[in-house]
N, C-alpha and C positions, 0 to 999 in steps of 0.2 A: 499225277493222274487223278481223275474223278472218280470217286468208289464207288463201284458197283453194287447194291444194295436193292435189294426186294422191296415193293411199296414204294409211297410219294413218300419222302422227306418231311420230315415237320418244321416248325418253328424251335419246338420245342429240345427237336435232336442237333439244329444250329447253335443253339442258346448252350447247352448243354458241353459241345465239341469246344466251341470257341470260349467258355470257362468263364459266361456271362450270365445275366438274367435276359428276360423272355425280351423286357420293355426297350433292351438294350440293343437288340436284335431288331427290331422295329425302328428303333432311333438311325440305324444303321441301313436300313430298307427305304426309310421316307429319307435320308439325307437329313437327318436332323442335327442341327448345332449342341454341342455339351458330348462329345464324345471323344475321348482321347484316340490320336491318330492310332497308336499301338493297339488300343483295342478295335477302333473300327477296321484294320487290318484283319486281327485274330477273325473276324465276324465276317470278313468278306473273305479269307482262307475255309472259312466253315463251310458256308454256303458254296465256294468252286468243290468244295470235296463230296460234298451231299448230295450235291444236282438240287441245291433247294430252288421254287421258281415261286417266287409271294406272290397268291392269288388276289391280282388288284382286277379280277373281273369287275368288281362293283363301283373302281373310276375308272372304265374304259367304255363307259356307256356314253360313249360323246355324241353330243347332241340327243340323246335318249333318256332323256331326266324322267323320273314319276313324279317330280311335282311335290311331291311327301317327303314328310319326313318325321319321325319314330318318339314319343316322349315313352321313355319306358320304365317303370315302376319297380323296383328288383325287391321291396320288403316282402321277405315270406309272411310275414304276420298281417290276415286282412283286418284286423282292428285299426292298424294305421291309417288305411287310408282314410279314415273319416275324421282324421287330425286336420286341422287350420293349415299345415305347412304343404300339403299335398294340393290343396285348394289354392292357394294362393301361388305357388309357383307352376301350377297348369294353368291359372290366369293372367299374368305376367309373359310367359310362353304363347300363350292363344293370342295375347294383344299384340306383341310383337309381329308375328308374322301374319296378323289380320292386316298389314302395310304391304303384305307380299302374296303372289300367288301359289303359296305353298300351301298341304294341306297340314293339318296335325293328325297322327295319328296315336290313339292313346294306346299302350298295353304293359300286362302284367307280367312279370317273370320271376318266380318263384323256385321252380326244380330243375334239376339238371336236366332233365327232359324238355323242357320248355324255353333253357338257357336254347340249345342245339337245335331246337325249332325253328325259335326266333332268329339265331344266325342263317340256317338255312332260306327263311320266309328274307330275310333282309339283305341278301349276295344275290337272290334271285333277281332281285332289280326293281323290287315293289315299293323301295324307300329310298333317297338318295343320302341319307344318317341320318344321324341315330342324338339323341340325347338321354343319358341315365342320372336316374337320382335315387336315393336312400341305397348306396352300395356300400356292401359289409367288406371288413378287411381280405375275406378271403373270395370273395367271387369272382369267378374265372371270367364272366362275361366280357369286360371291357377288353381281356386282352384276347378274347375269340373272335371278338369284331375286330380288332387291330388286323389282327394277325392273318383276315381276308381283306384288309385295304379299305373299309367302310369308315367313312369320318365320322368321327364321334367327340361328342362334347361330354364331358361329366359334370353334378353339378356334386360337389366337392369331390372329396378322393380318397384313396384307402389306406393311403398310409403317408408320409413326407418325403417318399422316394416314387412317388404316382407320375407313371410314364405316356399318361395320355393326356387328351389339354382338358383343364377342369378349370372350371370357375367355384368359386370360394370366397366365406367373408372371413373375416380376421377374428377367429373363434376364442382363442388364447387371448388377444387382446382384449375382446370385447367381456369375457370371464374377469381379466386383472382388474377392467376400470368397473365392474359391479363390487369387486370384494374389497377394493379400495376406498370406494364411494360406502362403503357398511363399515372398514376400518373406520372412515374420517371422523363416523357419525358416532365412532367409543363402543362401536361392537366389539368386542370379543372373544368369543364361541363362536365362531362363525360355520355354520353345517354346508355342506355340499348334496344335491341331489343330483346326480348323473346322467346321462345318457344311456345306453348298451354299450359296454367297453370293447365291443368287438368294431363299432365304427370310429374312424377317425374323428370325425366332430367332438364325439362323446370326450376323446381322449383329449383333445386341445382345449374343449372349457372346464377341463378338472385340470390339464397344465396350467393355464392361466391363472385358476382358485388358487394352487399352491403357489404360484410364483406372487401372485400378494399377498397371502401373509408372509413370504422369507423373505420380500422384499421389506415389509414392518417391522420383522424381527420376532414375529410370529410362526409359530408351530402346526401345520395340522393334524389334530388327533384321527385316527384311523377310525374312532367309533364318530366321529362326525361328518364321516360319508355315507351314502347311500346310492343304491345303483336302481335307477328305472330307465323307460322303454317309451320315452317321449310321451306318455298316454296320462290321462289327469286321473285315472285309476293308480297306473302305477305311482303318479308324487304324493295321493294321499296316503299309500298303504306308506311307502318310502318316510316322509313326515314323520307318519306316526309311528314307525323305528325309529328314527332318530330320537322324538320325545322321550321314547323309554328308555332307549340308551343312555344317552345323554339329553339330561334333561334342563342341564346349566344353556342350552343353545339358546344366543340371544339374537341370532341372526341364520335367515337359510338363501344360497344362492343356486335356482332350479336351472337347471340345462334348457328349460325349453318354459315357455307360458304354459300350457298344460299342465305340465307337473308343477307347475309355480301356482296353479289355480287347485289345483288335489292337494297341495299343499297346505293354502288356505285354509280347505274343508273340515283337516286333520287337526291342525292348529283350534277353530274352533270351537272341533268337538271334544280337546282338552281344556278347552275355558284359557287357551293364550289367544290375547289380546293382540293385534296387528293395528300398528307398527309399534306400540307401547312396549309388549313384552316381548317380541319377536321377529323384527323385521324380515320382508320377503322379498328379493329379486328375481325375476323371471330373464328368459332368452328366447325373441324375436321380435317382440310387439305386435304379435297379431290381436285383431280386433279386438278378441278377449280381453286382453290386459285393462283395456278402458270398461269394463262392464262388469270384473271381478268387485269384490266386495271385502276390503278398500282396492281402489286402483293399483294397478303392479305398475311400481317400479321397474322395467325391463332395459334389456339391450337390442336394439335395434338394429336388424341386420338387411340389406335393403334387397329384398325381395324381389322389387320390381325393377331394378337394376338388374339383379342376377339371371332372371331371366331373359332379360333384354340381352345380354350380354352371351351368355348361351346361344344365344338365335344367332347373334353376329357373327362369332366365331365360328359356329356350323357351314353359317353361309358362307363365307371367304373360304374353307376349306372347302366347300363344295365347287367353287367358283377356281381355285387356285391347289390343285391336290399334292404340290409339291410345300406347299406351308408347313413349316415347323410344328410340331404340338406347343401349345402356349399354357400358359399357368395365371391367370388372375385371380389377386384378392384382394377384396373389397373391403371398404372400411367399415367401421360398426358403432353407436353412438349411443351413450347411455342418456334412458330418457323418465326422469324424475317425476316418481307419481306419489300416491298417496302410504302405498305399504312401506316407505321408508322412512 
């Protein structure tokens, strides 16, 4: 029998009964492939007990499209968006579907307050999905929009178990062939500037750092990390930790161009020489790279493919609402300048 229970049913109290995660419950909602039958059972036992009914108001607007659809921002920190990567993947996004009659619309989401807005402002019927980018490990958003039926594209993911469709470039690999390319060249200290450890990006280009040197037979010493926040503020303070730390470092490999150009600055304002006494890798090849002073060495992650690719899969989802979540990643290409 069905239990009787006070209030609507959540996602959250399915997920819970049937002895699952949230994204698994959703996989199990849209018909999605990768679920073991014994558990898609547990999960459709949950839901007859619950009375759960998944509000797909937001695909059943047939024939009632708005036309639009959502690029939305999730970093609380507004210093970010005046970074090169915000710029460049809302123009990559804009070019794409300047081929179609959608509109873009831009917005910020920041608080819990404004997470719960924007699901509300986006179920009402004002957007036909969603796409999100710079999302931290713990943001409830992606699985608020799931979990009212709104198709949504991510552009990476929050963690290796990320249960909605993301586009992604191969973060880890494009880290190994930077630390490799600085091994070959008889670096040996090789320093790391990081990401924010709370997003997965951050965490796959400091996996990739470490898996070339153990793949060399090399060590990474812990005082040869350092943690920034993609901003070319944070890689120059970052740097100039590392100098002082460790001041043997004859190589640094930045998470992002930004901090590979703060890097520079730091370098230097201690009288080290690039690429002589210090070589510098960057991550992304935006503009900057070419205009730094020597040119950065970078890795290459394609930009204007990933948002092309975002747009694709939004629209197929919008087009076909029974399509699986899909997972692409994109390859990444190290591109030889002057700071090596």
């Amino acid at each position: 029998m069905r239990r009787q229970r006070p209030g609507t049913p959540t996602l959250e109290e399915v997920a819970t009964l049937a002895g699952v995660g949230r994204g698994t419950v959703s996989r199990v909602i849209n018909n999605a492939a990768g679920v073991k039958d014994s558990t898609r059972r547990a999960v459709q036992r949950a839901i007859a007990e619950l009375g759960y009914v998944p509000n797909l108001a937001a695909r059943s607007l047939a024939g009632r499209r708005a036309d639009a659809v959502a690029l939305v921002m999730t970093e609380p920190d507004w210093r970010l968006f005046g970074e090169p990567f915000f710029s460049e993947i809302v123009r990559s996004v804009g070019d794409a579907l300047s081929e179609t009659k959608v509109q873009l619309l831009l917005t910020l989401v920041r608080t819990d307050a404004e997470r719960q807005r924007f699901v509300e402002y986006a179920r009402g019927g004002r957007v036909d999905g969603i796409m999100l980018m710079s999302v931290h490990a713990q943001d409830a958003l992606p699985d608020m929009l799931a979990d009212v039926g709104l198709p949504l594209v991510m552009l990476g993911r929050r963690s290796g178990e990320e249960s909605v469709t993301y586009v992604d470039a191969d973060n880890a690999g494009g880290a190994r062939s930077a630390v490799a390319h600085l091994l070959s060249g008889g670096r040996r200290a090789i320093a790391t500037i990081t990401g924010p450890l709370d997003m997965y990006v951050a965490q796959c280009r400091l996996r990739g750092y470490r898996e070339a040197l153990e793949q060399a037979g090399a060590e990474a010493q812990p005082s040869w990390t350092a943690e920034g926040d993609f901003t070319e503020d944070s890689g120059r303070r970052a740097m100039a930790e590392l100098i002082e730390r460790a001041p043997e470092i004859d190589a640094v490999f930045a998470a992002s161009d930004t901090m590979a150009a703060g890097a520079l600055n730091a370098l230097r304002a201690a009288g080290r020489r690039v690429p002589e006494d210090v070589a510098v890798i960057g991550f992304d090849d935006f503009p900057l790279a070419q205009h730094t002073d020597p040119k950065l060495t970078t890795v290459r992650q394609p930009l204007e493919e990933i948002g092309r690719t975002m747009v694709r899969l939004l629209l197929e989802e919008l087009e076909d609402s029974a399509v699986a979540w899909r997972h692409v990643m994109l390859r990444t290409e190290l591109v030889l300048r002057d700071s090596t």
